[in-house]
Each structure stands twice: as C-alpha cells, then as structure tokens.
N, C-alpha and C positions, 0 to 999 in steps of 0.2 A: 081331306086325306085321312084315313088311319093311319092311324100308329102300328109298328109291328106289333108292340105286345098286348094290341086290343084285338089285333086279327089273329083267330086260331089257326087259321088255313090261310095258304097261298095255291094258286093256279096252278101250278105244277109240282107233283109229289114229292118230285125231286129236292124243289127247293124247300119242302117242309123235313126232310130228311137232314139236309144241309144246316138246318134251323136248329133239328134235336139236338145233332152232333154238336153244334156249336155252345148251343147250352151245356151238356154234357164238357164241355171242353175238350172234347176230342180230338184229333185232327183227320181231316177228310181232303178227300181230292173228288174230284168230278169229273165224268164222262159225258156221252151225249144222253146214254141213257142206263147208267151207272153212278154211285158216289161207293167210293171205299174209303174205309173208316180204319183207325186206328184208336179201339177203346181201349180203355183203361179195366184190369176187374182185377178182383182181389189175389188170384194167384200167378195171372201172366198178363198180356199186353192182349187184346184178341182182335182179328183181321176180317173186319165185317166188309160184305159186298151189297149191299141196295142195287137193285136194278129194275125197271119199270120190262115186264112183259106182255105180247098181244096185246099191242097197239093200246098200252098203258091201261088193259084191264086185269093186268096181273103183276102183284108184286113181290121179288126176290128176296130173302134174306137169308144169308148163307155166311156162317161165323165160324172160321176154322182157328185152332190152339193150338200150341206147339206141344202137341205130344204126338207118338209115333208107335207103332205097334208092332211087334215081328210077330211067325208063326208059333213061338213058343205060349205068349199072350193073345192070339188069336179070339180062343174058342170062350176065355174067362169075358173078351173086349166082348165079343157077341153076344154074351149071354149079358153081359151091366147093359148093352143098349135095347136090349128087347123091354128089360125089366123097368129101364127107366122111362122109356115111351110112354109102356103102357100106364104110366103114372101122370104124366105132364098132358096138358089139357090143349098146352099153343107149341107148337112145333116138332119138331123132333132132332133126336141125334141121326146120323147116320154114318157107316163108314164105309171109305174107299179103300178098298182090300189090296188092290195094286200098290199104293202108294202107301198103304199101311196108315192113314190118316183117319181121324175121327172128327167128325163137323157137327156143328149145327143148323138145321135149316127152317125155315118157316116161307112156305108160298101160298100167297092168299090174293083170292078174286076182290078188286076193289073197285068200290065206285065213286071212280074221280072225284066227282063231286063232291062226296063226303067225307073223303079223306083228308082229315085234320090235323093239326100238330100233335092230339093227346093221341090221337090212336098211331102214327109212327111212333112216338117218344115208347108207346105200351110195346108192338112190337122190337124196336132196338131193346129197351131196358127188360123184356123179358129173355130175349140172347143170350143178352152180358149176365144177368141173374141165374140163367138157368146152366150155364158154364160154370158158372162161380157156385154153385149148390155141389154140382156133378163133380167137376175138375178131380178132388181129392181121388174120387171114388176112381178114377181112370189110375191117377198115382198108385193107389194102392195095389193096383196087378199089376201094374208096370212096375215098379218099386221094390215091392211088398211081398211079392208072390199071392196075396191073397185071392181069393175065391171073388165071383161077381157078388155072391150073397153077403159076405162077409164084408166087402168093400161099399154097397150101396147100407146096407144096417148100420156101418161106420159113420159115415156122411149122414146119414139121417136120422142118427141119434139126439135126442130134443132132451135139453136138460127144462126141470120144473124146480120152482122155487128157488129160493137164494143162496148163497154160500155164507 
C-alpha cells in the first residue's frame, strides 16, 4: 500500500483538492462534484468553489471577497480589472455588475490523469495569492477614492534594499 504522502495524486480530483485544503488547513465541505473552501489570506477570509466540469474534463475555480462596488466605483472597479488581467498570466478577476461583486476565476481543460496534488495546490494558492496582491488595490477605490492607476501603482510598489 502507499502512503498518502508518497502518492502525489489520487483518482479523483476532487479528493486531491480536499488534500490541498487540508494541508493549507482550510476548511472545506464537499459536494458530489463540488468542494467549497474556506481559506485564509492576508486581508479577509476568501470563499473558493472547486468544481469538476464536462464530464470531469474541466476544472472550476471561482474565489469571491467581501468587497462590493456601487455605481459611483463602477467605472475605476473596471478599469483596475482590465489592467490587472492583462498582467496575471493564470486566471482572472472578473465582475458581476448586478450584484456589484468582484471574483476570481480560473477554468482549465484537465487531464484526469495527470492531475496531481502540486498542480491543484498551484492552482488554489495562485487564487488566494492573487487576491491577496490585488485586494488592497480594490480598497483603494472603494475607500480611498483613488484612480485604477493610482490604486494598482499602490500595490505594486516593490521596495529594494534595506532599511
């Protein structure tokens, strides 16, 4: 018999998502072909959905934050999420206009087969990371008043050398 932590992958994607979470110490619940996730990230709590698509050759990941937009913040929210897509290489933001929400998403063709522990853990921890880079920058127009430009320049300001 192996051992889990000698096996990278298990037979069903699900339960290697179940695995990440668990390592991550998250807490998760399970569907038939769903796990929802409650992670942890540095500025709020975030509500990840995993779901296996078409006949589990496609997989969901959909991470929405508690922030919320009205039409005054509208036009600044659209313009931070054009500009931060066109930067990030795995996924994207997007947002529900009706409900004035801003997600994260990432959907990708997989092959069972080779769907591993390291490549869900990459997918989850690129979510929670890529909220956790952004996050502020949504603060800043919600908050702040500031500009999309002025809000992503903010967050992605890189200090060099020591203090």
């Amino acid at each position: 018999m192996t051992s889990l932590a000698k096996k990278d992958f298990l037979d069903d994607p699900l339960d290697n998502v179940e695995l990440a979470a668990s390592i991550q110490n998250w807490t998760y619940d399970r569907s038939d072909n769903e796990v929802s996730i409650i992670a942890n990230g540095k500025h709020n709590n975030y509500q990840l959905s995993i779901s296996l698509r078409n006949d589990s050759q496609g997989l969901d990941v959909v991470c929405g934050f508690d922030l919320r937009f009205n039409e005054k913040n509208k036009f600044q929210i659209l313009k931070l999420v054009s500009s931060i897509n066109a930067q990030i290489w795995l996924g994207h933001f997007d947002v529900w206009d009706k409900e004035g929400l801003i997600i994260y998403r990432n959907s990708s063709i997989i092959d069972r087969r080779n769907l591993n522990l390291e490549t869900i853990e990459t997918l989850l921890l690129d979510a929670v990371n890529s909220i956790d880079l952004y996050f502020p920058a949504f603060q800043y127009i919600l908050w702040a008043g500031k500009t999309s430009e002025e809000a992503l320049s903010t967050v992605l300001f890189e200090t060099k050398g020591e203090a």
